[in-house]
C-alpha positions as CSV (number, residue, x, y, z in Angstrom):
1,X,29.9,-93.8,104.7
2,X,30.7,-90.2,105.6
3,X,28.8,-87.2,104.9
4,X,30.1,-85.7,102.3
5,X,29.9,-89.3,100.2
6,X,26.0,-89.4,101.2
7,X,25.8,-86.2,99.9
8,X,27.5,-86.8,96.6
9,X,25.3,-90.2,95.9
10,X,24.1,-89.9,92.8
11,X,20.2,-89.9,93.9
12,X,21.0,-87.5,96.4
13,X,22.7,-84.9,92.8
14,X,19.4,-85.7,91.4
15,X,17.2,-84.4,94.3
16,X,19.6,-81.1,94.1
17,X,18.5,-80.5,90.5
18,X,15.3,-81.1,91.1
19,X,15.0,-78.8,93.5
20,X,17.2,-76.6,90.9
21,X,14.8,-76.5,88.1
22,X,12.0,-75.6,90.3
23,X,14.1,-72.6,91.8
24,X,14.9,-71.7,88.4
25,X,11.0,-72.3,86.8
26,X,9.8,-70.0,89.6
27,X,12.5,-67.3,89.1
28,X,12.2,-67.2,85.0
29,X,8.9,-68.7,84.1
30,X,5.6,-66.5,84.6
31,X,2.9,-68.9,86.0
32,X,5.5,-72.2,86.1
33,X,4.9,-72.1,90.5
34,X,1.1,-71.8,90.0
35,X,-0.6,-75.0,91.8
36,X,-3.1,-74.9,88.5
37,X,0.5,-75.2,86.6
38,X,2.2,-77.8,89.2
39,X,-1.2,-79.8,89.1
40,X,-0.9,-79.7,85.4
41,X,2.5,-81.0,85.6
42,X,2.4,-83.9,88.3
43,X,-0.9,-85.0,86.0
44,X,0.8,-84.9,82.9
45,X,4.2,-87.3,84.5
46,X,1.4,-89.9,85.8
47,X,1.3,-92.8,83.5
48,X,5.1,-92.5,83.5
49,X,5.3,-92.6,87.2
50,X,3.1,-95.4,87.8
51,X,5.0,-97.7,85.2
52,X,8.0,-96.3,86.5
53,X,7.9,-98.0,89.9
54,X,7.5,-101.6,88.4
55,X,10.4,-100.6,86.3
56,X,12.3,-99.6,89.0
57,X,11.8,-103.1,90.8
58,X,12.8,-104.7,87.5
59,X,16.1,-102.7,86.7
60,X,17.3,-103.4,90.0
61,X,16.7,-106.9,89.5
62,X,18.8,-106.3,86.2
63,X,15.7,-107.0,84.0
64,X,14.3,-104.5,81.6
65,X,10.7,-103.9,80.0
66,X,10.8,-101.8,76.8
67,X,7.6,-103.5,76.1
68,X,5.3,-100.5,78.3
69,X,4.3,-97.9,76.3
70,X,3.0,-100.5,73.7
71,X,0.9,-102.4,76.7
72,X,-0.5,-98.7,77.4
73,X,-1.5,-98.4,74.1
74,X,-2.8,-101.9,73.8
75,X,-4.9,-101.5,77.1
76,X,-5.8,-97.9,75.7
77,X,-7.1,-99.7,72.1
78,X,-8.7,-102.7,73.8
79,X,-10.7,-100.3,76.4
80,X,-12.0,-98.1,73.3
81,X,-12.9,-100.8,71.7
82,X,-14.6,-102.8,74.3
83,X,-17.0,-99.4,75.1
84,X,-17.6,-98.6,71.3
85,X,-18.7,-102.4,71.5
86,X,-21.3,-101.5,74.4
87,X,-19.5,-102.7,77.3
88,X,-19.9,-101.0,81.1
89,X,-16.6,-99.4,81.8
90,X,-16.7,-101.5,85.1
91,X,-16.1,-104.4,82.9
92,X,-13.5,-103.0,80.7
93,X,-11.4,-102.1,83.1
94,X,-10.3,-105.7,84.7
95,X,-10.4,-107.0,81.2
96,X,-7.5,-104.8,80.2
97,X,-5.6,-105.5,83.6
98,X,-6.1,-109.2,82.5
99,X,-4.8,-108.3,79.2
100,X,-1.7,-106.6,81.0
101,X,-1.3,-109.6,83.0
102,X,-0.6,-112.1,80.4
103,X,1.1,-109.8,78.3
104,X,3.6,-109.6,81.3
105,X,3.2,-113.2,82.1
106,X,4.5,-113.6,78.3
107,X,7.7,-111.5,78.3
108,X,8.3,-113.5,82.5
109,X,7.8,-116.9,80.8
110,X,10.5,-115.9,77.7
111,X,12.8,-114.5,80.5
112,X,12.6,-117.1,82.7
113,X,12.1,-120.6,80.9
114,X,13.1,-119.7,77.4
115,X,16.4,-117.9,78.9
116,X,16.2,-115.2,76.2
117,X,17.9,-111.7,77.7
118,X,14.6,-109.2,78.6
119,X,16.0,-106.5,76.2
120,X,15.6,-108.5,73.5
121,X,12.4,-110.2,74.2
122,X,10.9,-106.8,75.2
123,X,11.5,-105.6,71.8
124,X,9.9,-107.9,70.4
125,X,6.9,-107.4,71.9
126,X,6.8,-103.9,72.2
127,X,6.1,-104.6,68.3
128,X,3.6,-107.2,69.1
129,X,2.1,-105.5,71.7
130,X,1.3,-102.1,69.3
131,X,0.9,-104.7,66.4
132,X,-2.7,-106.1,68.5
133,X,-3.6,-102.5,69.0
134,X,-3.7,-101.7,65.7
135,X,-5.5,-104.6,65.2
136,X,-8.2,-104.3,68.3
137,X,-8.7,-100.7,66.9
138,X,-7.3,-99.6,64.0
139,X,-6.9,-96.2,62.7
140,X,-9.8,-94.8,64.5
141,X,-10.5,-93.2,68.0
142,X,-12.8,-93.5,70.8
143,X,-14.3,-90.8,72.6
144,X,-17.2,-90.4,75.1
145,X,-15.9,-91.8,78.0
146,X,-18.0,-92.0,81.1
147,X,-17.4,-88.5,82.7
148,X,-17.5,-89.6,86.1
149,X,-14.2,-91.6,85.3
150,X,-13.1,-88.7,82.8
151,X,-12.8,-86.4,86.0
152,X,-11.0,-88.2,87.7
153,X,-8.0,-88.2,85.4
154,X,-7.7,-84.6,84.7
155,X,-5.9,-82.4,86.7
156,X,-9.0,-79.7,87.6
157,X,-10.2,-82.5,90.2
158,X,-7.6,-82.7,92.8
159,X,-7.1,-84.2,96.0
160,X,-9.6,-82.1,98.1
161,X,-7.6,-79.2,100.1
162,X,-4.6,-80.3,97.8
163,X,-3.5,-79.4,93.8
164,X,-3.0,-83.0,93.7
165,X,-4.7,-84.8,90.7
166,X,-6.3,-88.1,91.9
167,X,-3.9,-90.4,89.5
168,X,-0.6,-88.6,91.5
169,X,-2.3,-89.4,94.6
170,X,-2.6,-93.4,93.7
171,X,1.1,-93.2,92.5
172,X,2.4,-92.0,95.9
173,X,0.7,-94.3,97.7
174,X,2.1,-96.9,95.4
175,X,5.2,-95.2,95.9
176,X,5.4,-95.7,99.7
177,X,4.7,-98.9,99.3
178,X,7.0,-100.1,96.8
179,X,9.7,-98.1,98.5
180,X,8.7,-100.3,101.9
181,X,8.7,-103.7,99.5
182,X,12.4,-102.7,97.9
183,X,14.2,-101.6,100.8
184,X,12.7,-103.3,104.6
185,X,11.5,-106.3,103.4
186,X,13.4,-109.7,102.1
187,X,11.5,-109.5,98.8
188,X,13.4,-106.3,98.0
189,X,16.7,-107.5,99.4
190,X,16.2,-111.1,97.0
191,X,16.0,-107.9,94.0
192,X,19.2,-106.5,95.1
193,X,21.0,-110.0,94.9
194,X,19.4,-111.0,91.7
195,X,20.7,-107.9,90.2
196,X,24.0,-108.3,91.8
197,X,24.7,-111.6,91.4
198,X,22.3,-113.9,89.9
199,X,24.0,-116.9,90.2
200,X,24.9,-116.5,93.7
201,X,21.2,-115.5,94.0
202,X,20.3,-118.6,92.9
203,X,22.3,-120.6,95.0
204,X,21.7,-118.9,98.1
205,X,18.1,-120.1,98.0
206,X,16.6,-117.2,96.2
207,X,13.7,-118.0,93.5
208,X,14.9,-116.0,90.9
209,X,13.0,-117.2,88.4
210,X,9.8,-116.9,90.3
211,X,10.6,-113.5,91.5
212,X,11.6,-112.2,87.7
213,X,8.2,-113.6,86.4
214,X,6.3,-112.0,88.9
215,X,8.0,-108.8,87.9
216,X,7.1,-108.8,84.7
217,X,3.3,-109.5,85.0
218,X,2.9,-106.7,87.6
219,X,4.6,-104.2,85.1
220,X,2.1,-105.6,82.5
221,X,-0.5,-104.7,85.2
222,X,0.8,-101.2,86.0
223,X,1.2,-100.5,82.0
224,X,-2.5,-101.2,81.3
225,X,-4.1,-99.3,84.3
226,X,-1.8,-96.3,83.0
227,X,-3.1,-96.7,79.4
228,X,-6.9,-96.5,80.9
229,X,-5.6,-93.4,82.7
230,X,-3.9,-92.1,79.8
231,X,-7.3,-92.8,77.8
232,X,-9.5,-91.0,80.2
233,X,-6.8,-88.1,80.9
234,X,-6.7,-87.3,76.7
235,X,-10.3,-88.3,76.5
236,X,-9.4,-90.5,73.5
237,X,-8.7,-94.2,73.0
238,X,-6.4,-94.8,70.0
239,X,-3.6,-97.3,69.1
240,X,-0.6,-95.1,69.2
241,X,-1.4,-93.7,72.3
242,X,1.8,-93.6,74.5
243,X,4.0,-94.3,71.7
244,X,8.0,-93.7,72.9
245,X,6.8,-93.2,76.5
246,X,9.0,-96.1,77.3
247,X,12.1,-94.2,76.6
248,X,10.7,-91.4,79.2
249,X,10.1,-94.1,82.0
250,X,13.3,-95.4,81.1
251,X,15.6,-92.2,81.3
252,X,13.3,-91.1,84.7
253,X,14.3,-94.4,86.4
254,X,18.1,-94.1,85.1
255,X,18.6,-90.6,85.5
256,X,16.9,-91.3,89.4
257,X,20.4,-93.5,90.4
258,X,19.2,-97.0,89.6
259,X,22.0,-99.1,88.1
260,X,21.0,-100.3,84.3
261,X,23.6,-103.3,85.8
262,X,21.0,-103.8,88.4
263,X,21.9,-104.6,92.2
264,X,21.9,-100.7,93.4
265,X,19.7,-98.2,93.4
266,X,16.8,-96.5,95.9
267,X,13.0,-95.9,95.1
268,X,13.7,-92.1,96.3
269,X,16.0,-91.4,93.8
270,X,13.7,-93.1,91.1
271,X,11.2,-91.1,91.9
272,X,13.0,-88.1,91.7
273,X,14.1,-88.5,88.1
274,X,10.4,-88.8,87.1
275,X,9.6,-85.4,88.9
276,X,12.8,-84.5,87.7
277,X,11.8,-85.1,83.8
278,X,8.3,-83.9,84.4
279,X,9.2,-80.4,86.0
280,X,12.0,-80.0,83.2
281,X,9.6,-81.0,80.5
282,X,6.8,-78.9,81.9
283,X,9.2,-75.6,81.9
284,X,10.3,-76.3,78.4
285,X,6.7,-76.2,77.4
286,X,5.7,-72.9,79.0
287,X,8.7,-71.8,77.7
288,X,7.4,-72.6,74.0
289,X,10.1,-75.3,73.6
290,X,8.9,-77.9,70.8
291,X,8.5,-81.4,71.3
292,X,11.2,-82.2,69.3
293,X,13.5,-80.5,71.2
294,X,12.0,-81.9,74.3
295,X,12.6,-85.4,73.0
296,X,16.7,-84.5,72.4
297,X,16.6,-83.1,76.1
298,X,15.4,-86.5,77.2
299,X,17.4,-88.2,74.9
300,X,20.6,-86.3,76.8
301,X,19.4,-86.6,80.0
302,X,19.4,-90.7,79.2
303,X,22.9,-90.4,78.1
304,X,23.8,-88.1,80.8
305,X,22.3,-90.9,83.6
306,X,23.8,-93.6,82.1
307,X,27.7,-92.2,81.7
308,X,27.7,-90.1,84.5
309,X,27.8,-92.4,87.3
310,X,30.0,-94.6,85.9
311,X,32.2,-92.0,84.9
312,X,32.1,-90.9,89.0
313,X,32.6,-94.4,89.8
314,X,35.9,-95.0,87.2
315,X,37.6,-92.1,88.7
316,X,36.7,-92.9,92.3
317,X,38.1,-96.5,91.2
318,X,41.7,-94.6,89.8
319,X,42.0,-92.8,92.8
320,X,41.6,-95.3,95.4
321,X,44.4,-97.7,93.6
322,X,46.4,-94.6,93.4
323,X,45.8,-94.4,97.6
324,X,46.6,-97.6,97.7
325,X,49.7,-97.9,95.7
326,X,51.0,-94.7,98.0
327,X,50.2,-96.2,101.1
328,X,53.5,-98.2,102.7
C-alpha cells in the first residue's frame, strides 16, 4: 500500500475533517476552542461513544443493533424507577446492567439460533425495548439523584489537570482496549472473517455463532451503563430518554470507515466519526442551528458515509479493469 492510498483511506479523510471543523469552529465561532466549551462537547458525545464501540465490533462482524437507544432508555426508566421505589443506587446500577444483558442475550439468541437477520430483529425490539420503559415508568420523571454520582456525569468535574469529563475518560480507556481486542488479537481477526465471509468463517473453525451472541449482550451492557450516565448527566430518568440516538451511533460508526457489509474497518476511524459528529453538532449549536436542522445534517452525513466509499471504491474498480484491459 503506498502512501498516497494510506492517505486517501477513508478513516484517514475522516480524521482530515475532523481536524477541519475544529480549525474552522476556532476561526468562526466565539468561545467554540474554550476547554469549558470542548468539555461540554466531549460530555455531551458520551453515551454515543460508549455504545459506539460495541457497535463498531458488531458492524464489522456484519451484525447490526438498532435496538440501543431504546435499552438506554429502558435502563434509564428501570433506574428511576428502582430509586423512586427506595433502592440504593449501588443496587440499581448492576440491576440495569443485568437488564442490558438479557436484553442483548435476547436480540444474540434470535441472531444466532432463530437465524433471523439483526436488522430486523433489532427493530423489533427497539419497540419492545421503549415499549417496557413505558411500562416500568410511564409518563413521569425521576429526579434527585444521588449528587455524588450526579457529578460525576457532568462536564464541570473533569479529569483533574485535564477538561476531560469522567464519562470521556471511561470511554478512552474502553477505546484502547477495544481497539487492542479488534485489531492484535485473534478475537478481532475471527470479527474480520465473520464479516467477510461468514461461511468460510465457519468452516475455518471460527465460532461464529458464539462470537455474534457475545456481541450482542455486551452492546446490551454498554447501552444500559450509557442510559445510567445519560440519567445522571440530564439529572432526569424518563422513558424516552435517548430516543433516535441510535441513528447518531450509527452514522458516527459509518461515517468513521467501518463497512455496513462488515469485514473492514479500524476502531480509529470509528472513533473519529463520533468526535467528528459531536464537534460538528456542538458548532451548529453555538451557532444557534436548531435541532431539526441538526438531525438533516446527520441524516446527510449517514448518507454521505454510506455512498461515498462505495462510490471511491466503484471508480477505483473501473479504473483498474481499464489498466488492465490496456496492459499487453
Amino acid at each position: 500500500m503506498t502512501a498516497l492510498t494510506k492517505f486517501l483511506r477513508w478513516d484517514s479523510v475522516v480524521g482530515i475533517l475532523l481536524i477541519s471543523v475544529f480549525l474552522v469552529g476556532t476561526g468562526s465561532t466565539e468561545g467554540f476552542a474554550d476547554t469549558a466549551n470542548l468539555s461540554a462537547a466531549l460530555n455531551d458525545i458520551a453515551e454515543v461513544a460508549l455504545i459506539a464501540l460495541p457497535m463498531t465490533l458488531l458492524v464489522v462482524a456484519g451484525q447490526v443493533d438498532l435496538s440501543v437507544a431504546s435499552m438506554l432508555g429502558l435502563s434509564s426508566a428501570l433506574a428511576g424507577s428502582l430509586w423512586d421505589a427506595g433502592y440504593a443506587f449501588e443496587m440499581i446500577v448492576p440491576i440495569c446492567l443485568l437488564v442490558g444483558a438479557l436484553g442483548g442475550l435476547l436480540n444474540g439468541w434470535l441472531v444466532t439460533r432463530v437465524g433471523l437477520p439483526s436488522l430486523a430483529v433489532t427493530i423489533g425490539t427497539l419497540a419492545l425495548f421503549r415499549g417496557l420503559a413505558s411500562v416500568v415508568l410511564g409518563t413521569k420523571a425521576v429526579a434527585d439523584f444521588p449528587e455524588t454520582y450526579a457529578q460525576w456525569a457532568t462536564y464541570t468535574e473533569t479529569v483533574p489537570g485535564t477538561f476531560i469529563p469522567y464519562p470521556v475518560a471511561l470511554f478512552v480507556v474502553l477505546a484502547v482496549i477495544a481497539a487492542v481486542v479488534l485489531h492484535c488479537t485473534g478475537f478481532g481477526r475471527s470479527l474480520f472473517a465473520i464479516g467477510a465471509q461468514e461461511d468460510a468463517a465457519y468452516f475455518a473453525g471460527i465460532r461464529v455463532k458464539r462470537i455474534k451472541l457475545a456481541l450482542f449482550v455486551v452492546s446490551g451492557v454498554v447501552a444500559s451503563f450509557a442510559g445510567i450516565v445519560y440519567t445522571l448527566r440530564y439529572g432526569s430518568a424518563r422513558a424516552d430518554n435517548g430516543l433516535g440516538l441510535e441513528l447518531i451511533v450509527i452514522a458516527s460508526v459509518l461515517l468513521g470507515g467501518i463497512d455496513f457489509d462488515g469485514g473492514k474497518g479500524t476502531l480509529g476511524g470509528a472513533v473519529a466519526g463520533v468526535l467528528l459528529v459531536g464537534l460538528l453538532r456542538n458548532l451548529l449549536t453555538l451557532n444557534d442551528v436548531s435541532s431539526e436542522i441538526q438531525s438533516v445534517v446527520t441524516g446527510l452525513l449517514l448518507m454521505a458515509s454510506v455512498l461515498t466509499p462505495r462510490v471511491i471504491s466503484v471508480v477505483s474498480e473501473r479504473r483498474q479493469r481499464r489498466s488492465a484491459a490496456v496492459t499487453p
